[in-house]
C-alpha positions in Angstrom: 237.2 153.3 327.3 240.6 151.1 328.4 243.2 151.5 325.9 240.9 152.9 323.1 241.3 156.5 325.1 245.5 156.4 324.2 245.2 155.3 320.8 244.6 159.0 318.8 247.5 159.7 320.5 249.7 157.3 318.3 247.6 157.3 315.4 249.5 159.7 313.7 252.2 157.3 313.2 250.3 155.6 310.5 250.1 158.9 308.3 253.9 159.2 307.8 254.5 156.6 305.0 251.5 158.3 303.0 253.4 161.7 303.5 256.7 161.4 301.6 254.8 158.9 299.1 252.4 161.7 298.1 254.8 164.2 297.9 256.5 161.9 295.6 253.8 160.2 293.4 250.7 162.2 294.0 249.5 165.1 291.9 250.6 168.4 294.1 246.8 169.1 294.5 245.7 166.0 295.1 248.3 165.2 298.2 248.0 168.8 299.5 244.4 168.6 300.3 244.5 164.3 301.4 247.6 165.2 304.0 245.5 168.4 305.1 242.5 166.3 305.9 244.5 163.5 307.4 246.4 166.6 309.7 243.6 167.8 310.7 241.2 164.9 312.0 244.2 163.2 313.7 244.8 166.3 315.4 241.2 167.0 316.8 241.0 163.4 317.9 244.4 163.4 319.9 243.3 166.9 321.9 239.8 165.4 322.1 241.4 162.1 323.7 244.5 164.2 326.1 241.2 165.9 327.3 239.4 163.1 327.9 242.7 161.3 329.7 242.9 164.2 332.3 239.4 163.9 332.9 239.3 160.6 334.3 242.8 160.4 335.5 242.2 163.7 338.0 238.8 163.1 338.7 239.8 162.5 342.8 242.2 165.4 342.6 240.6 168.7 344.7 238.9 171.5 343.1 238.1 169.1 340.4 234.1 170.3 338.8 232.7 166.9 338.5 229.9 165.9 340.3 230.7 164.0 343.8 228.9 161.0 341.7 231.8 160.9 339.9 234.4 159.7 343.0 232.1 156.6 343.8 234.1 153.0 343.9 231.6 151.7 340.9 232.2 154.5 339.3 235.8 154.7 339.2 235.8 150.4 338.5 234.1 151.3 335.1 236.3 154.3 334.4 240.1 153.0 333.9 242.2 156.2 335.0 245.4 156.9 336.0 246.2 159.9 338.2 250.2 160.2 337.1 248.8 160.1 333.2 245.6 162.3 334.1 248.2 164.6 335.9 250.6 164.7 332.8 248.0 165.7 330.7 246.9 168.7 332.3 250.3 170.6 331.2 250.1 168.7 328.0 246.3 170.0 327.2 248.2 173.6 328.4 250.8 173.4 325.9 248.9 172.5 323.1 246.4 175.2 323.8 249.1 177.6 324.4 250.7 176.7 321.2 247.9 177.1 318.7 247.0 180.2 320.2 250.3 181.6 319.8 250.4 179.8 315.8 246.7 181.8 315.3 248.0 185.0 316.9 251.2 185.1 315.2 249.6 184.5 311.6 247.3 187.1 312.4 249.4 189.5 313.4 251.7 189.2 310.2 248.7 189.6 308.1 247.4 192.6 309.7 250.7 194.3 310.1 251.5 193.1 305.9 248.3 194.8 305.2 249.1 198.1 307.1 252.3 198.3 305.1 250.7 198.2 301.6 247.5 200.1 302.6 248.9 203.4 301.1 249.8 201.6 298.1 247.3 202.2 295.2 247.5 199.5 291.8 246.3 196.2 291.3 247.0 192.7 293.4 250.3 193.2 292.7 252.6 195.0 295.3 256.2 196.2 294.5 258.1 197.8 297.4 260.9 199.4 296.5 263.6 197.5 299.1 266.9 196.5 299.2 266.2 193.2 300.4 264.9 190.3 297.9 261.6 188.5 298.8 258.1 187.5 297.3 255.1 185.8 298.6 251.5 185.8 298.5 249.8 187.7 301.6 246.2 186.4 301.6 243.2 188.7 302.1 242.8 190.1 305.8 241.0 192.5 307.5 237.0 192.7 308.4 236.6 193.6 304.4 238.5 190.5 303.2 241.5 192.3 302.5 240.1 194.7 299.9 242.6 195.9 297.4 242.5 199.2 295.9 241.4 199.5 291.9 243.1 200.9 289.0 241.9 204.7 289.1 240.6 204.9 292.6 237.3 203.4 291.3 237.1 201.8 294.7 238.3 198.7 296.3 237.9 195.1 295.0 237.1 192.7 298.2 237.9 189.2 298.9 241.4 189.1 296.7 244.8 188.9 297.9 248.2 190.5 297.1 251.0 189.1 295.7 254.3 190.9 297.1 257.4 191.4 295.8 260.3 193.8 295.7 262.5 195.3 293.3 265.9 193.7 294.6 264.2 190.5 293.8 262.7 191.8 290.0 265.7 193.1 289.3 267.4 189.6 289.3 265.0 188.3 287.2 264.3 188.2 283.5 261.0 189.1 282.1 260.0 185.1 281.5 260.7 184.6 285.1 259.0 187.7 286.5 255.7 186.3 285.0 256.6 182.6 286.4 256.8 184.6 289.8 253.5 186.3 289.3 252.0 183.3 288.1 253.0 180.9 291.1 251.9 183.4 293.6 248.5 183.9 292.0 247.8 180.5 292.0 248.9 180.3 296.0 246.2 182.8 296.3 243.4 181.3 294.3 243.9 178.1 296.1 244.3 179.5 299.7 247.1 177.6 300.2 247.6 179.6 303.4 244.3 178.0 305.2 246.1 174.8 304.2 249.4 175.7 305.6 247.8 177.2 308.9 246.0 174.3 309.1 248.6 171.9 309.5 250.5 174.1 311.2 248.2 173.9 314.1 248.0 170.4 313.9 252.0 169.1 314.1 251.2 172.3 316.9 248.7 169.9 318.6 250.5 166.4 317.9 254.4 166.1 317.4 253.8 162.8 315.5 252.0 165.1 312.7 255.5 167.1 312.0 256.1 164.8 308.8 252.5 165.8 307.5 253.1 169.9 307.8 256.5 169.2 306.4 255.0 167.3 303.2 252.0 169.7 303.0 254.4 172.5 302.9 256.6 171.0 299.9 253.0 169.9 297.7 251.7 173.3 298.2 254.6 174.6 296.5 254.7 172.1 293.9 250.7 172.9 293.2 252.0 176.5 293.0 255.1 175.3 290.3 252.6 173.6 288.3 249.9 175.6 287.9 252.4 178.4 286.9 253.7 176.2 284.6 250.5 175.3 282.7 249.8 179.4 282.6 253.1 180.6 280.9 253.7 177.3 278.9 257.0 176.6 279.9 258.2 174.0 283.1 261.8 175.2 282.3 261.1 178.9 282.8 259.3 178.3 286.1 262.4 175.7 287.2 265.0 178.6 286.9 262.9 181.3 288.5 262.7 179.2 291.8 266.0 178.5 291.8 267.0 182.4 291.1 264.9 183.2 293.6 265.5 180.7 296.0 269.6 181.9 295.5 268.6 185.1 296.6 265.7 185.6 298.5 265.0 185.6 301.9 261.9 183.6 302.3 258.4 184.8 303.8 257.7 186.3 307.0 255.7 183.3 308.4 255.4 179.7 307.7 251.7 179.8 306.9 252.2 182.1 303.8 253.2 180.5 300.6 256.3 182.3 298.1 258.1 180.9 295.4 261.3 181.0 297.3 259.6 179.4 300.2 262.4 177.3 302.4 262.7 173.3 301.6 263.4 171.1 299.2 264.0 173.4 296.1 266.3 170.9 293.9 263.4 168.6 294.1 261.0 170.9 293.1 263.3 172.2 290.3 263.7 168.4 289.6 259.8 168.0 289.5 259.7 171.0 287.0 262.0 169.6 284.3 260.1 165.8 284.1 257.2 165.4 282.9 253.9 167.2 284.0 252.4 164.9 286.9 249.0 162.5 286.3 246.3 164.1 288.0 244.3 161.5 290.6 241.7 162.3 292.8 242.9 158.9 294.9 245.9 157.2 294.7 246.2 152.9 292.6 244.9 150.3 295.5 248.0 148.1 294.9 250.9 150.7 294.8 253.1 152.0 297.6 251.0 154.8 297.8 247.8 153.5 297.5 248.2 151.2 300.2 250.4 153.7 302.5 247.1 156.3 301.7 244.6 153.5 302.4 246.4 152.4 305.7 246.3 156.6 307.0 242.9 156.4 306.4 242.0 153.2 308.4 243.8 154.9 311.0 242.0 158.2 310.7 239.3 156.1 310.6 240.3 154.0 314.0 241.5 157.7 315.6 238.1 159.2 315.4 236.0 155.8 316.1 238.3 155.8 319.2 237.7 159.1 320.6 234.3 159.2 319.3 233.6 156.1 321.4 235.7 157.6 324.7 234.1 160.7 325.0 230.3 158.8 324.4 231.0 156.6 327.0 232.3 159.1 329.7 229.5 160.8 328.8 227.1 158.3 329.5 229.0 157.1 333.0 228.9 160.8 334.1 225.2 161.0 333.2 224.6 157.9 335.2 226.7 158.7 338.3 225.1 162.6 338.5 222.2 162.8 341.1 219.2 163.8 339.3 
């Protein structure tokens, strides 16, 4: 094991050039799902390794549920291990734990209490409340029927679609061509899912710090896949630009990170910015010799090195338990 166990722990570091170079020279789509995946692995092979680091650095501790087998002087020799890390970890295990539960709970509980709300509303996917206060975003499905949504005429509901959400405070400061820019860039946050992306990152700058940058960026390109695809469906980049800026003047955002709006909080100048250039290339993987190629390349080797690292820890703590447990 040796140093190999600590490594997915830093990993993460060598995904943050690739995160504001995609957001900058990626197609949205393209460096939404690349930063999701890169999130996502780093994280599991971090928690996978802090486990594995209090493992063998409380192994002597009392009350510990490894076999006696596991105390012997061999043993321990081929084991490196450190009681004052294996110690810190515990909390650190607790924490992260603790914190994704919480993430998971809270997302939940948003949903379910969103989809209360607008249960006695009857229409389409569409959902206009009649409030004061100015706000859109798209509320994915929910429920144990996939978040049904009633039909036109009471005909029954339609399953597995979404709602897009908006008030009247917030139509009302719009003009028509923007209204259907808004409709259009919420639809396409809930044909995408882009909440299972958001979520997903979400949890895992939740299990490593170091993956902040990455739920930041992944934040920004879902957006921007949003802008774009409501761009290409009402045919004008320069209608969508000054919806999100109206909106973002006047709304008040969503009421959880992990669900997407047009007005969502960030960098909306860029995004307007974005909007009024020219439509971006789409690439399924980023030019070996650019800046991005090679920042996208290098987060993959180390993607690559995180999960050949834990992968190889948790193998051979495996295989030293095995072999010091009386049969």
């Amino acid at each position: 094991m040796g140093v190999f166990v600590f490594l997915p722990l830093v990993l993460p570091l060598t995904a943050w050039p690739v995160a504001r170079l995609a957001e900058q020279h990626l197609h949205p789509r393209t460096a939404t799902r690349l930063l999701t995946v890169l999130a996502v692995v780093l994280a599991l092979c971090s928690t996978v390794c802090l486990a594995l680091v209090m493992v063998v650095g409380t192994a002597q501790l009392p009350g510990n549920p490894l076999p006696d087998g596991w105390s012997d002087p061999e043993v321990r020799a081929a084991v490196p291990h450190d009681e004052v890390v294996g110690k810190a970890a515990i909390p650190a295990l607790c924490a992260v734990v603790v914190a994704c539960a919480r993430t998971v709970r809270r997302h939940g509980r948003v949903r379910r209490r969103a989809h209360l709300a607008l249960a006695g509303l009857r229409g389409t996917e569409v959902a206009v409340l009649p409030d004061a206060e100015p706000y859109a975003y798209a509320l994915p499905p929910g429920g144990r029927r996939g978040g049904a949504v009633p039909r036109a005429g009471g005909r029954g509901p339609r399953r597995g679609r979404g709602r897009v959400v908006v008030t009247t405070a917030l139509l009302e400061r719009l003009r028509p061509a923007e209204r259907r820019a808004l409709f259009a860039h919420e639809r396409a946050h809930l044909a995408a899912r882009h909440d299972r992306f958001l979520l997903a990152v979400q949890l895992a700058a939740r299990a490593n710090p170091f993956l902040w940058p990455l739920r930041t960026a992944v934040a920004y390109t879902a957006e921007r896949w949003a802008d774009e695809e409501a761009a290409r469906a009402i045919g004008s980049r320069r209608t969508v630009a000054r919806a999100i800026g109206t909106a973002a003047l006047v709304s008040r955002g969503t009421p959880h990170p992990t669900l997407a709006s047009l007005a969502a909080p960030g960098p909306v100048p860029r995004r307007v910015a974005a909007l009024l250039g020219p439509a971006p290339a789409v690439r399924h993987w980023p030019p070996a010799f650019t800046a991005v190629g090679l920042a996208a390349w290098g987060a993959a080797a180390g993607t690559a090195a995180s999960a050949m690292s834990s992968a190889n820890s948790a193998v051979t703590m495996v295989l030293i338990l095995h072999a010091a447990t009386p049969l």
